[in-house]
FIRO-533109 format. One record per residue: residue in three letters; z, y negated, x of N, C-alpha, C in turn. Coordinates in pm, whole numbers, padded with zeros to 5 digits, always signed. Layout:
BEGIN
alaZYXZYXZYX...
***
This chain:
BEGIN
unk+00000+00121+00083+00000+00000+00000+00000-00125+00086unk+00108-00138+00228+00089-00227+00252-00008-00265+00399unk-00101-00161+00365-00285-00180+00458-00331-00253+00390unk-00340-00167+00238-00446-00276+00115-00407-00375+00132unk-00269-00414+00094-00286-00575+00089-00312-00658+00221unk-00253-00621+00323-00320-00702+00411-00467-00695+00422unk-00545-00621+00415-00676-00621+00390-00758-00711+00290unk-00650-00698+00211-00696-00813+00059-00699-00929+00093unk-00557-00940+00186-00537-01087+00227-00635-01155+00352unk-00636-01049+00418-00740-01101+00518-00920-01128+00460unk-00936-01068+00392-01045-01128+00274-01049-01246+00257unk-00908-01244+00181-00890-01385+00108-00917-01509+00195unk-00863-01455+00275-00880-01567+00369-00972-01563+00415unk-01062-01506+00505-01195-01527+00528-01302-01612+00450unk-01279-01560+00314-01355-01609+00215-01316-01755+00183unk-01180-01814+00207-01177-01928+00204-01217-02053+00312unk-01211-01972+00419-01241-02025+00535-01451-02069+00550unk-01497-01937+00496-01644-01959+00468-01678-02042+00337unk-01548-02062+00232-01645-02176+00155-01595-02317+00217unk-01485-02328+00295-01474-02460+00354-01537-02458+00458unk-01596-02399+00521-01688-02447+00618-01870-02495+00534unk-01930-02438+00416-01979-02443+00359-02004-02624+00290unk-01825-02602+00259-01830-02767+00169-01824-02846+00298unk-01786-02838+00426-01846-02902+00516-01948-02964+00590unk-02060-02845+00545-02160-02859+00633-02242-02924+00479unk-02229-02939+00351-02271-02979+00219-02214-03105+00254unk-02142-03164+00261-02085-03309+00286-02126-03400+00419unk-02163-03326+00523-02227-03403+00638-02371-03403+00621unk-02448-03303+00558-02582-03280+00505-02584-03442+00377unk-02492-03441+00305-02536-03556+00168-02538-03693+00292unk-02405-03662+00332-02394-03816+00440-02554-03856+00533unk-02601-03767+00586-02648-03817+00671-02816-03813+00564unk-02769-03786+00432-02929-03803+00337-02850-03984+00272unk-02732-03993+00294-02667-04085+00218-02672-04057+00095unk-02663-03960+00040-02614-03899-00097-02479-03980-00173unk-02422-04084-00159-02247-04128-00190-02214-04031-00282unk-02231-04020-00397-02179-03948-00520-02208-03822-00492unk-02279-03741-00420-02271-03581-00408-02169-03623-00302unk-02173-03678-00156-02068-03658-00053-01929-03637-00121unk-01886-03747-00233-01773-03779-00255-01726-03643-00342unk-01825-03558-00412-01791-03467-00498-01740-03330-00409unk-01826-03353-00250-01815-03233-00173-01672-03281-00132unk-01633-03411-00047-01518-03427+00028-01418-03397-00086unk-01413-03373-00205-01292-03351-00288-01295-03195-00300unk-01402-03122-00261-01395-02994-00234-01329-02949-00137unk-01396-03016-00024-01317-03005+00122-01155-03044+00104unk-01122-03148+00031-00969-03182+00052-00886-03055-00023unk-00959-02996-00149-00866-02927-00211-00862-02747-00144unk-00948-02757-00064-00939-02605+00025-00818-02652+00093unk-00869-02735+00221-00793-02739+00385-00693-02838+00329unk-00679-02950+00265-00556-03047+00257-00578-03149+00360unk-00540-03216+00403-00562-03355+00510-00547-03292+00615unk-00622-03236+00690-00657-03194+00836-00734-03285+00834unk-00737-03272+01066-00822-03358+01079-00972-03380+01072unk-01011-03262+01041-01174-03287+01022-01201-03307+00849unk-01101-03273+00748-01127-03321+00622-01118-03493+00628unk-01029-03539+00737-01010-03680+00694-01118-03759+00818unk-01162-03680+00880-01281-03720+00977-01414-03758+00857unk-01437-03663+00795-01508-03669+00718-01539-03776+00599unk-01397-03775+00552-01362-03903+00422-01394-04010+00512unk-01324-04025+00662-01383-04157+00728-01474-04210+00732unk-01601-04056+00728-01751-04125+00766-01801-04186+00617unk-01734-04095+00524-01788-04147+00394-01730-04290+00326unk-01644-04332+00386-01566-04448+00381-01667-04595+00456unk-01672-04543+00598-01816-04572+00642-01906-04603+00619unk-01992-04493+00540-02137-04512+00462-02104-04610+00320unk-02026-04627+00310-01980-04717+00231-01922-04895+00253unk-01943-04920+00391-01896-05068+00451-01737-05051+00430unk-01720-04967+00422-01567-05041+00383-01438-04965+00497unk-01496-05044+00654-01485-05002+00764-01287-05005+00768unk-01237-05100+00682-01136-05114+00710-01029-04963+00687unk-01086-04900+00580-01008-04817+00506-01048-04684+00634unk-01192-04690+00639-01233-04566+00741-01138-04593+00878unk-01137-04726+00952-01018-04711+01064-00859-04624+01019unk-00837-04665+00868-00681-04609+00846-00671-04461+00842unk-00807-04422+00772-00803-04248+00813-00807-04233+00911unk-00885-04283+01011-00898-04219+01123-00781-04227+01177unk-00685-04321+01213-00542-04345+01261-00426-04241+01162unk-00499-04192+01062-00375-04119+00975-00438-03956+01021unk-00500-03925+01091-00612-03821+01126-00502-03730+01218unk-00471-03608+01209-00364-03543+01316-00458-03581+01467unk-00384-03555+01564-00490-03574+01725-00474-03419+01760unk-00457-03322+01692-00493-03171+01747-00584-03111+01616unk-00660-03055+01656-00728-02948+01552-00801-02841+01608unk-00744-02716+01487-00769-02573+01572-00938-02602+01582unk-00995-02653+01558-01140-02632+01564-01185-02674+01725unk-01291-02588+01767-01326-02652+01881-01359-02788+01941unk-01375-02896+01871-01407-03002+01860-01297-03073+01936unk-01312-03188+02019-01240-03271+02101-01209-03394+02042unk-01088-03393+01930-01051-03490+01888-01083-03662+01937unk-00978-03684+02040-00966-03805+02112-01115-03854+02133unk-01243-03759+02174-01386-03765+02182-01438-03821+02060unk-01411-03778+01949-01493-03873+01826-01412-03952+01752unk-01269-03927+01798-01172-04075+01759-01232-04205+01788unk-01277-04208+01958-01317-04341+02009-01414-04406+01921unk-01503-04257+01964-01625-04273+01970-01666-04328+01799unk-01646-04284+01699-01616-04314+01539-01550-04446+01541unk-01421-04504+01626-01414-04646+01626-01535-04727+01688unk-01566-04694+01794-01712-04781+01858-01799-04785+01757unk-01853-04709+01689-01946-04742+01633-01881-04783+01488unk-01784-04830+01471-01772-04887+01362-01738-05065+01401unk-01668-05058+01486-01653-05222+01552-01793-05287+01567unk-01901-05201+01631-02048-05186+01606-02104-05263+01444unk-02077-05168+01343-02101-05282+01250-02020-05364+01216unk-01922-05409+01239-01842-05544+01222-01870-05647+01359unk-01953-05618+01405-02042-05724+01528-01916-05753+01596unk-01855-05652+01633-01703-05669+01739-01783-05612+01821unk-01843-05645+01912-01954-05576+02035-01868-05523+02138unk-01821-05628+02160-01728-05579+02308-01608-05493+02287unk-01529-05498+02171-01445-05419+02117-01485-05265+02125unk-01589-05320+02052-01691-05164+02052-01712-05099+02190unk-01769-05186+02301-01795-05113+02439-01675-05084+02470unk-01552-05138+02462-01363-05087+02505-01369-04910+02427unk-01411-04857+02296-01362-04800+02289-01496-04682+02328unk-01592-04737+02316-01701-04617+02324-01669-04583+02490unk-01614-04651+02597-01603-04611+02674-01432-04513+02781unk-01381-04560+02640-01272-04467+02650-01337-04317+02554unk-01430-04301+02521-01480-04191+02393-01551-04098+02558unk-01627-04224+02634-01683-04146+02752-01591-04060+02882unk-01460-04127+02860-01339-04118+02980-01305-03928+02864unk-01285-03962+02751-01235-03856+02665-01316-03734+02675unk-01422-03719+02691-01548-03635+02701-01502-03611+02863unk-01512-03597+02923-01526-03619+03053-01412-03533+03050unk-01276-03548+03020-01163-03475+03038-01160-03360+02966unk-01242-03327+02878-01260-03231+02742-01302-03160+02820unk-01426-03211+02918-01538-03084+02943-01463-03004+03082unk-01386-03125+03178-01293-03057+03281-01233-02939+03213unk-01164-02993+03154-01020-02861+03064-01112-02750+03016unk-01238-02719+02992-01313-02651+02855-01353-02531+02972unk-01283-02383+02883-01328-02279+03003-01484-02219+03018unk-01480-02241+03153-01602-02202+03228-01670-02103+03162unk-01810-02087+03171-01849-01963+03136-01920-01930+02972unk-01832-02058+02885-01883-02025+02805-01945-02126+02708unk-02076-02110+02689-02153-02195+02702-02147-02275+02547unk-02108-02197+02424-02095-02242+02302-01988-02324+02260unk-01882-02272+02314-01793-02402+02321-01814-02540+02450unk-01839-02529+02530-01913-02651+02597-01999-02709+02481unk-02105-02622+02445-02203-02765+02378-02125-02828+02264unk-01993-02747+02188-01940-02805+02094-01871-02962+02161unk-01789-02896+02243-01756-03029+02293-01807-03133+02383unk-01929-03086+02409-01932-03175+02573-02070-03317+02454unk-02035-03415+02431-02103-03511+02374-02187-03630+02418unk-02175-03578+02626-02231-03702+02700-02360-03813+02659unk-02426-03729+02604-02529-03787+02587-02558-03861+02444unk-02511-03811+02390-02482-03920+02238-02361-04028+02256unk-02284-03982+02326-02168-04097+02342-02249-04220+02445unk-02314-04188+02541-02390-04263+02617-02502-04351+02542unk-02567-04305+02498-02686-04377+02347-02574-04444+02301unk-02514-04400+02228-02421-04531+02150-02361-04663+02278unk-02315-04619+02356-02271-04721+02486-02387-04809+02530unk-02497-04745+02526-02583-04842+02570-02648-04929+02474unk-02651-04907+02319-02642-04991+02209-02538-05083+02189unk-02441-05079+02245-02341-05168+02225-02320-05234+02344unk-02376-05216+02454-02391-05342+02559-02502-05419+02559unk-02586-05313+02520-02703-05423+02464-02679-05549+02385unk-02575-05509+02281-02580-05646+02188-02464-05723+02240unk-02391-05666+02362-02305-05702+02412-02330-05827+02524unk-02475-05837+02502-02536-05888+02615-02552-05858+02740unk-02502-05706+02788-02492-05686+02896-02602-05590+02936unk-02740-05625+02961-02832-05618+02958-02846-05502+03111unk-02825-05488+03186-02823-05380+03352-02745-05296+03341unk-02662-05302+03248-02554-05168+03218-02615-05115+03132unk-02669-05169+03001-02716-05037+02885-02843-04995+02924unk-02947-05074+03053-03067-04992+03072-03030-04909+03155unk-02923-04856+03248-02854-04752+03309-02818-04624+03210unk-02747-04700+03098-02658-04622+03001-02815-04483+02930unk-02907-04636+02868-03025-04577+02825-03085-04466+02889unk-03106-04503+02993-03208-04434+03132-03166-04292+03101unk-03012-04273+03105-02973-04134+03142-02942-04070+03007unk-02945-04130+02907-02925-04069+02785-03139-04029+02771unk-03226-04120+02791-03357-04058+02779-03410-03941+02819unk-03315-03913+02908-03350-03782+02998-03346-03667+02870unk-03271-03684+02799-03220-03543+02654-03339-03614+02552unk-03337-03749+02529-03371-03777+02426-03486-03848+02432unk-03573-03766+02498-03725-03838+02549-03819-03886+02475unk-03797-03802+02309-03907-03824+02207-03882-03910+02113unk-03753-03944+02146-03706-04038+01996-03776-04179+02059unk-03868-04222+02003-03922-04379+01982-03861-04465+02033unk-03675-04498+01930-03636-04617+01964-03558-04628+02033unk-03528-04531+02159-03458-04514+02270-03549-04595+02369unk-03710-04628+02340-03769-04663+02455-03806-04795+02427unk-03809-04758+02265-03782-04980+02200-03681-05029+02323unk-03521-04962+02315-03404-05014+02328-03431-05044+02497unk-03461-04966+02536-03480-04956+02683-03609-05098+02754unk-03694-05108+02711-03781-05205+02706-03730-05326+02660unk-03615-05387+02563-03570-05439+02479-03472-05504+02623unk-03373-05353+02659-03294-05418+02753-03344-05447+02929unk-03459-05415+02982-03512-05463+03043-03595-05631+03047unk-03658-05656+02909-03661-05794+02920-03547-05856+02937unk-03427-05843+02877-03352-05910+02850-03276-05949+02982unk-03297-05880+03030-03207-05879+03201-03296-05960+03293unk-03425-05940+03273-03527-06055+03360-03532-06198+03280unk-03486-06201+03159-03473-06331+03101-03328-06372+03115unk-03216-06287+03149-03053-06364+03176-03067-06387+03282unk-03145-06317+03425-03181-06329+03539-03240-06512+03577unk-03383-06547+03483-03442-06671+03455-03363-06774+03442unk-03271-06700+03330-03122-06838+03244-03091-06887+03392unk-02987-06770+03454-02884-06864+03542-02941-06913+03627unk-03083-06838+03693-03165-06908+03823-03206-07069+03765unk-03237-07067+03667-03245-07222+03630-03117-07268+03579unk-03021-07279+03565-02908-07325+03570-02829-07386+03709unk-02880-07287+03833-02855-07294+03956-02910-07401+03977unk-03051-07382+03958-03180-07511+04031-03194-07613+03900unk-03116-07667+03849-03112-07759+03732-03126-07911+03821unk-03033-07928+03932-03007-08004+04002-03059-07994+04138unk-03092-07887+04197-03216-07867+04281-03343-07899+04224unk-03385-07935+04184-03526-07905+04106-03553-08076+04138unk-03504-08131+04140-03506-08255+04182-03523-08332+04300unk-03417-08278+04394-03376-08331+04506-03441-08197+04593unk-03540-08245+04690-03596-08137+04751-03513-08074+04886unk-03445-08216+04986-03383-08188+05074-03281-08344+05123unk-03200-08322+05161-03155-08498+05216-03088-08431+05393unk-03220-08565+05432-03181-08617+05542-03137-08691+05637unk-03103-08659+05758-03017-08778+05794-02813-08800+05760unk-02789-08905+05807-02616-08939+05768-02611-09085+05728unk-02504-09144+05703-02472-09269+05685-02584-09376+05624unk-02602-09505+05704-02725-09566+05685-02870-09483+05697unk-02834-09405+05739-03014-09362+05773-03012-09242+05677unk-02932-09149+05593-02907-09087+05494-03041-09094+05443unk-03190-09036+05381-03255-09025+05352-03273-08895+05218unk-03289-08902+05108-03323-08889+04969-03479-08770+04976unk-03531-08610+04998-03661-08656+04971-03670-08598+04824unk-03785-08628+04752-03733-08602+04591-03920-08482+04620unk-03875-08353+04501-03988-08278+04446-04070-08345+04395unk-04202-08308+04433-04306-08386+04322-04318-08311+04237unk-04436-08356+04114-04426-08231+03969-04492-08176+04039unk-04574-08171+04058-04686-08045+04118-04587-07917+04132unk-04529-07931+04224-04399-07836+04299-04333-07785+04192unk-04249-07834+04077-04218-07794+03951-04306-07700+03884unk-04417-07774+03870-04537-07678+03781-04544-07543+03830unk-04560-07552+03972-04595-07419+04014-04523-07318+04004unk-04365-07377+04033-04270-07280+04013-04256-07239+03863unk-04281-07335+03747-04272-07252+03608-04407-07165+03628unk-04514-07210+03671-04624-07136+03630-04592-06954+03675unk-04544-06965+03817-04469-06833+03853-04399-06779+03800unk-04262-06843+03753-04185-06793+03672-04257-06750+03527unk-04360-06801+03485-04388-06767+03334-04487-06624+03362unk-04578-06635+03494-04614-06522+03513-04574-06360+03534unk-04462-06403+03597-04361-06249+03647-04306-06242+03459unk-04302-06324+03401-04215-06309+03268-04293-06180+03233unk-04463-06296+03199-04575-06188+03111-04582-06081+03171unk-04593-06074+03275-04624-05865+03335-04519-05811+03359unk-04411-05871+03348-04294-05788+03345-04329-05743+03155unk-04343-05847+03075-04316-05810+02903-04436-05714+02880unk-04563-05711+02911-04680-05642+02923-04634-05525+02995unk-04607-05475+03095-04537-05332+03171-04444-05282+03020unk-04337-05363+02954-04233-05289+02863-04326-05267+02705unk-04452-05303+02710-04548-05286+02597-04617-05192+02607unk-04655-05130+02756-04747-05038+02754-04603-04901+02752unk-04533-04925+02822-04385-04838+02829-04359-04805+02664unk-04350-04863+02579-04312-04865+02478-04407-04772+02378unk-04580-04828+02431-04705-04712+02315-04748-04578+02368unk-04662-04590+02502-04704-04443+02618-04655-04376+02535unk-04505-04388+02512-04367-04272+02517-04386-04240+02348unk-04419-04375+02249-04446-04392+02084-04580-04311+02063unk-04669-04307+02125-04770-04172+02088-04796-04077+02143
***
């Protein structure tokens, strides 16, 4: 008698375990179609199997999310346990789920603070994660999506030589997606045009005064003529165009 029932019970449980993984993978499937009203019907599935674990309330976060209403999605995530039996590396999509939500509240730099503690978190996941086996690595190891998001958020961060780094090495996985090579082209002008800013900021007051010679009374003034001006914008406007022409042809190579 008491084989059967443990047998029964171990059923039971199995079987509950396969329809909550089920209403899981039904609730990240509506999210990412943006379904709201099926997600919300699945996450009340999911809550009444598992109860507030952390991947049921990971979940309500994102759907909280897809909904703007970033404030409430930070409180789950902070009410979220920081262990879960699932293979998944908590502290890794804690950050990383705040970055990209500071992301749409145009907190840019906020956003690069945490997406790059999401990268420090990954990094320690994959140390600790035993050797050998390769299915739990890909569960946890997220370098390359955590990196795409980092380099979107320095981009708007203005920090234009860090996210075409960030980009560069996230393209290596993600060679076919289009707007990885928008972003990348995007943050290459942008770095030869902050480059332009300060060099003329520098020569604002050079640009004038060509050289002074001499001391005292004999102190001599010599001043640029335009000519000399012209040439230097005409240069500067040239390196602009074939630098922007190189990130155009970069851009219809990789797009067809």
């Amino acid at each position: 008698m008491s084989g059967k029932n443990s047998d029964s019970a171990d059923g039971a449980s199995s079987s509950e375990i396969h329809k909550l993984r089920i209403y899981q993978y039904k609730t990240r499937l509506y999210a990412q179609q943006k379904c709201l009203k099926a997600c919300k019907r699945e996450i009340k599935n999911v809550l009444s199997v598992s109860g507030t674990t952390a991947s049921s309330l990971f979940l309500k976060s994102e759907f909280e999310y897809l909904r703007n209403n970033y404030k409430k999605s930070c409180k789950l995530l902070n009410s979220a346990p920081k262990s879960c039996p699932s293979k998944e590396h908590i502290p890794t999509l804690y950050y990383n789920n705040f970055g990209c939500m500071h992301f749409k509240m145009q907190k840019y730099n906020l956003g690069v603070f945490y997406m790059s503690q999401a990268l420090d978190a990954n990094t320690k996941a994959v140390k600790a994660a035993p050797q050998g086996c390769n299915s739990t690595m890909y569960s946890i190891n997220h370098h390359y999506q955590i990196l795409y998001n980092y380099g979107i958020l320095l981009l708007h961060a203005g920090k234009h030589k860090a996210a075409f780094n960030c980009l560069s090495q996230a393209a290596t996985v993600y060679s076919r997606n289009p707007r990885i090579w928008l972003r990348i082209a995007e943050c290459a002008i942008g770095a030869v045009k902050q480059e332009e800013d300060n060099e003329a900021k520098e020569s604002c007051k050079s640009n004038t005064v060509r050289a002074i010679i001499g001391s005292g009374i004999y102190r001599k003034t010599i001043l640029n003529t335009n000519s000399q001006n012209r040439s230097k914008k005409k240069r500067s406007a040239t390196h602009m165009y074939t630098f922007f022409t190189k990130s155009i042809f970069l851009i219809n190579n990789f797009i067809i």
